[in-house]
Structure formats: C-alpha cells, structure tokens
N, C-alpha and C positions, 0 to 999 in steps of 0.2 A: 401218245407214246405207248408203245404195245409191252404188256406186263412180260418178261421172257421168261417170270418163273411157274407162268401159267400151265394144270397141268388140269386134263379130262378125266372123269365127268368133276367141273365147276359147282360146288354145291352152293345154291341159292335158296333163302329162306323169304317167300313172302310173304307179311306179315297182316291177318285179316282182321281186324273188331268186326262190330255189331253196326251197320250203315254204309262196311263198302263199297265203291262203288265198282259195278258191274265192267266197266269199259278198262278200266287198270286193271284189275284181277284178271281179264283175258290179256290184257297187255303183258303181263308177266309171265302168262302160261303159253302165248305167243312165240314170244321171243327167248326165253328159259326155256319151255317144253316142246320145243321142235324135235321136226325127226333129224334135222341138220346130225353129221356127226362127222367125227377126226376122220383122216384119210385111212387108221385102221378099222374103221366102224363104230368104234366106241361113242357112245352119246358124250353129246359136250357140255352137258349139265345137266344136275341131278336138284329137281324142282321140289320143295317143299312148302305149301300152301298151309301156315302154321297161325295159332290166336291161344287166347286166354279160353275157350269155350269151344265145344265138338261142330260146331256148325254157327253161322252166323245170317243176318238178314241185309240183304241187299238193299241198294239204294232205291232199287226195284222191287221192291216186297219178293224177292226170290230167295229163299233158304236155301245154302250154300255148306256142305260138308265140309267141315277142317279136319286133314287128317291127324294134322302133326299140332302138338302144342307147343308152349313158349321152351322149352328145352332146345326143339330144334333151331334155334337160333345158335345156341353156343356153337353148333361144329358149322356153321355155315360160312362159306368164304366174303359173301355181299348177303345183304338184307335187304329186300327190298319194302320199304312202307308204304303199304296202300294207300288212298287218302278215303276218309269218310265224311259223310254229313255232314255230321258232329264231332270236328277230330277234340271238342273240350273235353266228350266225355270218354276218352282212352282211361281205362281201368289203368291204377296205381303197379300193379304187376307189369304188365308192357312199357311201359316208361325204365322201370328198372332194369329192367331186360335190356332194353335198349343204350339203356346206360353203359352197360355192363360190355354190350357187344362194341362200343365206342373203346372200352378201355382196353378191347384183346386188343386194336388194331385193327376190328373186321370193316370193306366197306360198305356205306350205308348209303341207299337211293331212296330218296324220296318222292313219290309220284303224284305232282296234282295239290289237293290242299294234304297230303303225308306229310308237309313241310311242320303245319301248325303241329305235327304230332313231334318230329323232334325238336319246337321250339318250346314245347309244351317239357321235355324231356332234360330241356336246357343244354342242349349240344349244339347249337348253331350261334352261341353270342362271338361275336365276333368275324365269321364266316360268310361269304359268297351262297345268299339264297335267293331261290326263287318260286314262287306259289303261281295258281289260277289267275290269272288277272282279277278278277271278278271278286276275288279275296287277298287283295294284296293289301290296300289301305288296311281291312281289319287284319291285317296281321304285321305292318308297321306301328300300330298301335301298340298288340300284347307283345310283340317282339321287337322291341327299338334297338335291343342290341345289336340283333342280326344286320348282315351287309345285304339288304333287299336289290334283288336285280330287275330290273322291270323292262318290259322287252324284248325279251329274252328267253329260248328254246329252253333251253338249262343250263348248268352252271356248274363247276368242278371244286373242289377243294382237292386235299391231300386224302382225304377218307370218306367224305361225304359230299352226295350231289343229290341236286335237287330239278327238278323239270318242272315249267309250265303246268297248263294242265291238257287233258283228252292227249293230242296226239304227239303231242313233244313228250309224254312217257314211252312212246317208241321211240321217238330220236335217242332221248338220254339209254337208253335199254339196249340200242345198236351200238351207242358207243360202248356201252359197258363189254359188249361182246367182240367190238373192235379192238378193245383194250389188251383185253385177254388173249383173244385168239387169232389178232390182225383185220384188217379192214375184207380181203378177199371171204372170209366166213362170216363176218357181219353183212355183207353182202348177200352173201347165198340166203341167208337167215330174212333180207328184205325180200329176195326175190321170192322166197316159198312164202311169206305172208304178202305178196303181191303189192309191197308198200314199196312207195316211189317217192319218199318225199328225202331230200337231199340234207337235212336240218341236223343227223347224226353225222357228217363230212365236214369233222371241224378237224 
C-alpha cells in the first residue's frame, strides 16, 4: 500500500559501524542515491550514509568515509541498518540512537544480518524478522523473542523491516520505494540498476 503522505526528496539515513558489509552499503546508495527523480525533476531522496566514527572499515578491508554522524538519524524519515560482521560489537551510542528513532515513529530497515543489530537494540521482540540464512539459528538463539521468518525475501511490520540477506536488500529497498512513490518509480529505480528480480512485487 502506497504511503500518500509521501513527499520528495525522501530523507534516508543509512546507518555504517566498523565491518560493513560492502554489497548493502551500495545497495542503499543504489536504490536511495539514484539519479531517478519526481516528474518535476526533484530527486526523490536525500541519502545520508551516517555512524558513530568519520569513516569505517569494510568487510573488505576497504576504508569507507562517513559523512554524517548519528544525529542524522533524528530528521531521517526510514533508517536504513547495515548489516556487519560483528553486529555484537555495535557501540552502545547506535543502539540508543536507534532506540530513539523507534520512538519518533521513523521507519526502520534492516539489511542482512542489521537484524542482529536491532535485536541487539531490543526492538524486534515480539515482531516479524528475518536475517541471512546462514545466521538465522544463531540469532533464534540471542533473540527467542523475535517472530523469525525463515524463507523468506523480507518481511513488514507496521515501522520495521527486515530482508534476507545480499540481494533480497534490493527487494525490501524497491518496496520501500514502492511504498512511497508507487510501484511505476520503484520500477524505473530496477530498470536503471538493471535489476530484474521480481521478489520486491508483493
């Protein structure tokens, strides 16, 4: 169902520690940082690649600038959570943060294992998630609360979603842009990243 109070540019906050992984962080800048825009020209979202620290280290030994810090979450309309490595060791500031952006009402996407990060944050008990396959058991373990999907492209709640992992972060990232701006510009937005996979057509 298409948000009708959506208005351009979309402000998106995604959210980087220290072990991102490489393949989400373009997935965000992808699908958030395209040249796509409203039929008066206006870009249809305003992209901030934000963390605890000026720069971070990839999953790739690749040093990666952050411009924006954890402030920029507060005016962001969706957050997007990377997923890392290591989502245990998310510094105590980003949890809060993310606490916080739960309590404006902002929504919050989870990419990959980003899940362990708001399970870690404790916003998912009771809630429709879904991780990497490959880290689902360890993460029905630390989070028994959570409603684990397994299976599964990604998954909706009322404020927070969560995607698989590698390319079902573009499915859940089209629908976000479906949401918003209707299916015909979530479109436009696969065709210029030449992505043909039908799994955002829920």
């Amino acid at each position: 169902m298409q948000d009708k109070t959506a208005t351009a540019p979309h402000r998106v906050a995604a959210l980087a520690c220290d072990g991102v992984t490489l393949f989400e962080l373009a997935v965000a800048n992808d699908v958030f940082g395209t040249i796509i825009t409203t039929a008066s020209g206006d870009p249809l979202y305003s992209l901030s690649v934000c963390g605890p620290a000026p720069s971070v280290m990839t999953d790739g030994g690749l040093r990666v600038e952050v411009p924006y810090g954890l402030d920029a979450l507060a005016v962001a309309e969706t957050v997007v959570v990377l997923p890392l490595v290591d989502p245990g060791s998310v510094p105590a500031p980003v949890l809060e943060a993310l606490r916080l952006a739960r309590s404006r009402g902002q929504r919050i996407v989870s990419l990959c294992t980003g899940a362990f990060v708001l399970g870690k944050a404790g916003l998912l008990d009771g809630l429709l998630t879904t991780t990497h396959h490959n880290y689902q058991d360890k993460f029905a373990t630390l989070y028994p609360k959570a409603n684990l999907q397994r299976g599964v492209r990604f998954v909706e709640n009322d404020r927070i979603s969560s995607a698989g992992g590698l390319s079902s972060g573009i499915d859940l990232a089209l629908h976000v842009v479906e949401r918003y701006f209707g299916r015909e510009v979530a479109q436009q937005t696969a065709d210029y990243m030449e992505y043909q996979g039908p799994g955002w057509k829920v």
